[in-house]
C-alpha positions as CSV (number, residue, x, y, z in Angstrom):
1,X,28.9,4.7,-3.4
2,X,27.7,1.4,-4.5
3,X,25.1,1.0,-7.4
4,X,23.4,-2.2,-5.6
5,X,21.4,-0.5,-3.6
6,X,19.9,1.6,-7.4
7,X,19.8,-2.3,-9.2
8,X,18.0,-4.2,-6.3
9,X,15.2,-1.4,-6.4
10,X,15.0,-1.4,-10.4
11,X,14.4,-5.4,-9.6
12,X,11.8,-4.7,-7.1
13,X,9.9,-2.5,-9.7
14,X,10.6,-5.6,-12.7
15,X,8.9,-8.1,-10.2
16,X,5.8,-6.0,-9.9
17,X,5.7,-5.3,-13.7
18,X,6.3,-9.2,-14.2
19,X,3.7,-10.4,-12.2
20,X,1.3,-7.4,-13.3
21,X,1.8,-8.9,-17.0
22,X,1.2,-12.8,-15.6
23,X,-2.2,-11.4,-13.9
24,X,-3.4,-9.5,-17.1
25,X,-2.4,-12.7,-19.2
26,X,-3.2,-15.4,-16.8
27,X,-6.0,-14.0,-14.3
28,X,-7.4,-17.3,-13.6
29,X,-8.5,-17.9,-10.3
30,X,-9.5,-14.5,-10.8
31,X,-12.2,-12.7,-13.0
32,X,-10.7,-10.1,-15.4
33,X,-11.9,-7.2,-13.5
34,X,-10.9,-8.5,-10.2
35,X,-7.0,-9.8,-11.8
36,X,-7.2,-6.0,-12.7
37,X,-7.6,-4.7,-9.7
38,X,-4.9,-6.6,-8.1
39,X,-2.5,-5.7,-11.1
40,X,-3.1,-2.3,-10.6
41,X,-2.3,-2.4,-7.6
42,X,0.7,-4.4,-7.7
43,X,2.0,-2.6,-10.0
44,X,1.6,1.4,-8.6
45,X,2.6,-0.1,-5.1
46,X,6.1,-1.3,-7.0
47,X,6.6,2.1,-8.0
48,X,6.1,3.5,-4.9
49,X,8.5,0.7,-3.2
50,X,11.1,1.6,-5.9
51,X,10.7,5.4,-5.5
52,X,10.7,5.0,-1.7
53,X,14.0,3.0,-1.3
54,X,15.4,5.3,-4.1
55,X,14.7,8.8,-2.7
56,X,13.2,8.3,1.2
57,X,15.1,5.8,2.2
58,X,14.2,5.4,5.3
59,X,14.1,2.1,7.4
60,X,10.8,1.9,6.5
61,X,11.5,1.2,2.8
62,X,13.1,-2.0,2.9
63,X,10.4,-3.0,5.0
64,X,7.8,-2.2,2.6
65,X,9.5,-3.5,-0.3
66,X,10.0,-6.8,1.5
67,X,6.6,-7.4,2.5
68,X,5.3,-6.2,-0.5
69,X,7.5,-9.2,-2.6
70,X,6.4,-11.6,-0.4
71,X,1.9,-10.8,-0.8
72,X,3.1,-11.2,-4.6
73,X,4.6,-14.4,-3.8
74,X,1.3,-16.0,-2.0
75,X,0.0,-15.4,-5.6
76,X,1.6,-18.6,-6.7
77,X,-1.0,-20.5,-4.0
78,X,-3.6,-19.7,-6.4
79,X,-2.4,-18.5,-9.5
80,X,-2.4,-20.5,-12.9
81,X,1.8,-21.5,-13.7
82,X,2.8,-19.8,-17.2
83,X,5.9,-18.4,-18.1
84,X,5.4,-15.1,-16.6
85,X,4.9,-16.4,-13.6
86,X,7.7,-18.6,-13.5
87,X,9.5,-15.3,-14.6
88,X,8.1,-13.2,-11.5
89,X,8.8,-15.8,-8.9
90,X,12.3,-15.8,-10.3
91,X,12.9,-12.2,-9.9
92,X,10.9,-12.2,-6.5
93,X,13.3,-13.8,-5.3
94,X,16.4,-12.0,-6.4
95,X,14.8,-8.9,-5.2
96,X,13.9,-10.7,-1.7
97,X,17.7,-11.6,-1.1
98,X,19.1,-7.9,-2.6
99,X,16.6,-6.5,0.5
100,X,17.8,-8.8,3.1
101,X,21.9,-8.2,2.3
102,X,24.2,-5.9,3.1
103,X,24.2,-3.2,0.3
104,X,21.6,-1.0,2.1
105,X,23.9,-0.5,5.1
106,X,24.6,3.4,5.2
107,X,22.3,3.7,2.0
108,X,18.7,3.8,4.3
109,X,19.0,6.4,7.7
110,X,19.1,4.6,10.6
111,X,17.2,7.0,12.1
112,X,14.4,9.0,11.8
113,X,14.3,12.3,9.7
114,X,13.9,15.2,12.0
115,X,10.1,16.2,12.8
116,X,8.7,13.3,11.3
117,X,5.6,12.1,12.5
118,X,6.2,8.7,12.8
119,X,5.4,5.3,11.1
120,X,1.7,5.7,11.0
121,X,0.6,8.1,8.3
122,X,3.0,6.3,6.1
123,X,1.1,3.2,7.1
124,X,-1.9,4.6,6.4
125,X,-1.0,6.2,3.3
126,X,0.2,2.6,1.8
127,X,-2.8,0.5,3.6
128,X,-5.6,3.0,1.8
129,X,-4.1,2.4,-1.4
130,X,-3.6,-1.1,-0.8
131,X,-7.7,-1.5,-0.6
132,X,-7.4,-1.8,-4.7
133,X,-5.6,-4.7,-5.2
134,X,-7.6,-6.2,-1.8
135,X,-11.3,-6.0,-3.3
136,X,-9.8,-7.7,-5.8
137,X,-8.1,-10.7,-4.0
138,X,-11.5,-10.8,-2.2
139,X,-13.7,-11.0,-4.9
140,X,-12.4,-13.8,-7.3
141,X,-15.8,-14.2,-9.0
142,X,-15.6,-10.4,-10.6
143,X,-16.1,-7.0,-8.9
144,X,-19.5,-6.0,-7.3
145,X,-20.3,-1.9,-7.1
146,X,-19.4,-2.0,-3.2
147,X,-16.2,-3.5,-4.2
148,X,-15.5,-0.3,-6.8
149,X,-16.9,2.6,-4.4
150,X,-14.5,0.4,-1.7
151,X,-11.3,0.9,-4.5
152,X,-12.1,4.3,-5.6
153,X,-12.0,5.8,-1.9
154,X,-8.9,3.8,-1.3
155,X,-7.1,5.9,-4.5
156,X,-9.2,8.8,-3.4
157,X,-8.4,9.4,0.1
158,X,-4.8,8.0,-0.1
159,X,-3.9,10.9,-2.9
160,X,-5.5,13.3,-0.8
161,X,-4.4,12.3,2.5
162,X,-0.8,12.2,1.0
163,X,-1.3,16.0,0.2
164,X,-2.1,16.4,3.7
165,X,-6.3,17.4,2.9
166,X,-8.1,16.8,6.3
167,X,-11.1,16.5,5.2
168,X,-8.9,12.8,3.5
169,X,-8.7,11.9,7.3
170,X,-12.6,12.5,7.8
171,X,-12.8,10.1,5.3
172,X,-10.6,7.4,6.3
173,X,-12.5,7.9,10.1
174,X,-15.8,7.7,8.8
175,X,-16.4,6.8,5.1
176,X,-13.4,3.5,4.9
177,X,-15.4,1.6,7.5
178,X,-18.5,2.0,5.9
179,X,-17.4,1.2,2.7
180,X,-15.3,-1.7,4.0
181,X,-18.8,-3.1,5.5
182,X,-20.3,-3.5,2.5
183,X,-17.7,-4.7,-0.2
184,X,-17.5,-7.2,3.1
185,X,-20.9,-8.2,2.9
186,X,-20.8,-8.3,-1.2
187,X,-18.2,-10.7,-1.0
188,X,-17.4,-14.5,-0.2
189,X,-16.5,-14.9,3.8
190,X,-12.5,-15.3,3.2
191,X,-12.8,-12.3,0.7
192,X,-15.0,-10.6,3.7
193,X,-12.5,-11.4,6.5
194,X,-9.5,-9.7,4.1
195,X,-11.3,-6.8,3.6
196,X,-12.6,-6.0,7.4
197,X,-8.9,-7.0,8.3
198,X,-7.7,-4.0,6.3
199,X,-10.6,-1.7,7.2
200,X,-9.8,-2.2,10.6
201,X,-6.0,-1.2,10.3
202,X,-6.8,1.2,8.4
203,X,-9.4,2.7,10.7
204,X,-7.1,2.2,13.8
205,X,-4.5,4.1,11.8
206,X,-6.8,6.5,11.2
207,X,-7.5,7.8,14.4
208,X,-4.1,7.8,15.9
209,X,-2.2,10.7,17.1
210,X,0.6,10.6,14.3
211,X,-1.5,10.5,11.6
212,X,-3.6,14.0,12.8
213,X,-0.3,15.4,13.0
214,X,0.5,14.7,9.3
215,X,-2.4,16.7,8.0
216,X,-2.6,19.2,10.8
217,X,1.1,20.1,12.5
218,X,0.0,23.3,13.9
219,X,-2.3,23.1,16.5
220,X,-5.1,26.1,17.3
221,X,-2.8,29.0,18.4
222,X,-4.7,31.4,21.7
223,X,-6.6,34.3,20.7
224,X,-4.8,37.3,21.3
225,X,-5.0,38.9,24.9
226,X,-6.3,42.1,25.0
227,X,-3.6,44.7,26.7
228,X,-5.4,46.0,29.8
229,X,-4.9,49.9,30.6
């Protein structure tokens, strides 16, 4: 079997370290705090896109992966040119084109594994997370306490939700939106419409079908019948 498919995803995982190091070095537009937030981010999401393509591989992976190099990309609309990001647009790129050729084929299932649930409570799981590098992007100026509660729960409630808690899906329901609301109103309008964007996915995710199912397969079984004489 070919080794591409083991090299493009190692160079998936070096663009997110690369541009992780060019946001810790270089934060400018962004405040420390905030470039830290979105390096985080970047950076755990890499691993997951690595591991993903590596041991799921599912169509869903490249898909991930690729979307996930191109929001690092939009970076360079903003970000401050040094040599590491020079480095990480380089490598971007090489990853982008090992996604779109051929080396996947018979690597990813073209199919869906048996009794799985479906797209959405891998969506959700990846859009909770995502909320850390978000309050970031959306509040250049530094991090305000709405913006931290708003990271935490997205860490929070995507570990738990990943280990298939229910009470994680109460939380993405009820608590997300909430929290979204406010690191929305703590934060300049474009930095407020990214954020209600991602609630709203996130909340619509939520409260699908699919993602019940993840955390609670079984439904209520009948009580018993009572044998009659």
């Amino acid at each position: 079997m070919s080794r591409m498919p083991y090299a493009i995803a190692a160079t998936v995982m070096i663009a997110g370290l690369l541009w992780t190091i060019h946001l810790l070095a270089t934060p400018g537009p962004w405040e420390l705090d905030a470039a830290m937030a979105v390096a985080t981010g970047t950076l755990v999401l890499s691993i997951a896109a690595m591991a993903s393509l590596l041991l799921s591989r599912g169509r869903w992976t490249r898909y991930f992966a690729a979307a996930l190099l191109v929001a690092e990309l939009l970076i360079t609309l903003v970000a401050e040119v040094d040599g590491w990001l020079i480095a990480a647009v380089a490598v971007t790129g090489i990853a982008l084109a090992g996604l779109g050729g051929p080396w996947f084929k018979g690597w990813l299932r073209e199919l869906p594994a048996a009794g799985s649930p479906g797209y959405e409570p891998i969506a959700l799981a990846i859009a909770t997370f995502s909320l850390v590098p978000a309050v970031g992007i959306a509040s250049p100026a530094g991090l305000e306490p709405a913006h931290g509660a708003l990271g935490a729960a997205g860490v929070l409630f995507s570990w738990a939700y990943m280990r298939a808690n229910t009470w994680a899906l109460l939380g993405l329901r009820l608590a997300v939106p909430v929290l979204t609301v406010l690191a929305a109103v703590s934060s300049p309008p474009a930095g407020a419409i990214t954020l209600l964007a991602f609630g709203a996915v996130i909340t619509y995710l939520a409260w699908t079908k699919p993602a019940r199912l993840a955390v609670d397969p079984m439904p209520g079984l009948p009580a018993p019948r009572r044998r009659r004489s």
